[in-house]
N, C-alpha and C positions, 0 to 999 in steps of 0.2 A: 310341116316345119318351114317351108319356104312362105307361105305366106307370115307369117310370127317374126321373122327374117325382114320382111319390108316391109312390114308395120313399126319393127322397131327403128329401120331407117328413117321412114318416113317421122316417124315421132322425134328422132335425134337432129336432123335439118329441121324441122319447124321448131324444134328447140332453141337452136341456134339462132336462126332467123329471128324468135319471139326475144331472145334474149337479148340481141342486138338494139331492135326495139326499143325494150323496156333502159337499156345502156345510154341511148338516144334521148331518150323522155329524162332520163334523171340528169344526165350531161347537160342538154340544151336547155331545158325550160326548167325543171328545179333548182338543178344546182346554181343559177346564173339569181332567181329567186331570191335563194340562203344570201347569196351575197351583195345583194343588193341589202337585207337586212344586217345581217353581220357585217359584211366590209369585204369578205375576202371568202369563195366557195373552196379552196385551198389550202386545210391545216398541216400541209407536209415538213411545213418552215419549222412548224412548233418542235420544241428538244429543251434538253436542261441537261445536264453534265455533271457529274457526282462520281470523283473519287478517278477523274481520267475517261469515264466511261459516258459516253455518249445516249443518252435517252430519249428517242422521235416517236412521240406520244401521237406527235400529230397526224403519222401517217395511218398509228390504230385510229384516231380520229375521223380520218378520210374514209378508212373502210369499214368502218360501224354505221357511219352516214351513208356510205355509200347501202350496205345490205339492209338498213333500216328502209330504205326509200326505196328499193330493190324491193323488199318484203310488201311493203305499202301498197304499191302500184300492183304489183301482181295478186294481194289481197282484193284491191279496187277493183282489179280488169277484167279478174278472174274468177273469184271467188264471192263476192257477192251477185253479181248475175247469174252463177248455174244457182245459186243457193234460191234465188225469187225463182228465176226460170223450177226449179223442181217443187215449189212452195206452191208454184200457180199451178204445175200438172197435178200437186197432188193434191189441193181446192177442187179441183175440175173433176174428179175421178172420185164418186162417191161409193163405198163400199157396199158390194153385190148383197144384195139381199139372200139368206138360204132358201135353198129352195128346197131342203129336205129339213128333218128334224127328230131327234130318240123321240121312240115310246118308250111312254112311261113302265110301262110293265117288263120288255124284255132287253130294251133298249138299244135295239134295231133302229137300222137311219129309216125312216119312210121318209115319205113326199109331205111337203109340209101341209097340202092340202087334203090328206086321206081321211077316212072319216074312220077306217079299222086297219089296224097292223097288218099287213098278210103275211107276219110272220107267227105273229101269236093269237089271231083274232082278234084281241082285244078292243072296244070301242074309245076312239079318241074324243073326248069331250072337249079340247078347248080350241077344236075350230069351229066358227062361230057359223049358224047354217048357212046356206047360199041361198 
């Protein structure tokens, strides 16, 4: 139980840590990006007013942008590298040939190279001689 205990610390600080990060990246170098294109990396201003009642669309705005580009980066950083990194191990790792195989007659695993069952005698024809 104790280790399970600081695994999951350890997993909640480097969360932290990783999301500050990812906070840093969309702050300094994207959002600065958006605005250089748009005018303004800032739609908190945006509102409209209907009926007395105040409407700041722009702050949903702010953080739809924000979790889209949150979503993106951690898609990027994260998830396309384990996805190649497990693409190449499993290129790399060709599947074990068997080494046993049913007879036909009782359908017993032998050895794929036996020439008779030792469980029913039977003669295996389709290993090719030696």
């Amino acid at each position: 139980m104790r280790g399970n205990v600081v695994d999951l610390a350890v997993a909640v600080v480097i969360g932290a840590a990783f999301g500050a990060v990812v906070k840093s990246l969309i702050d300094d170098l994207i959002m600065p990006i958006i605005a250089a294109l748009v005018g303004t990396p800032d739609f908190s201003g945006l509102s409209f007013t209907s009926n007395g009642s105040q409407f700041r669309y722009g702050a949903f705005l702010n953080a739809l942008v924000l979790f889209i580009l949150i979503a993106a980066a951690i898609y990027f950083i994260i998830v396309v590298p384990m996805n190649k990194n497990a693409e190449r191990r499993a290129r790399g790792l060709a599947p074990a040939e068997a080494t046993t195989k049913p007879c036909p007659e009782c359908l017993s695993e032998i050895p794929r190279a036996a020439r008779r069952c030792a469980f029913c005698a039977s003669e295996q024809h389709d290993v090719a001689a030696a």
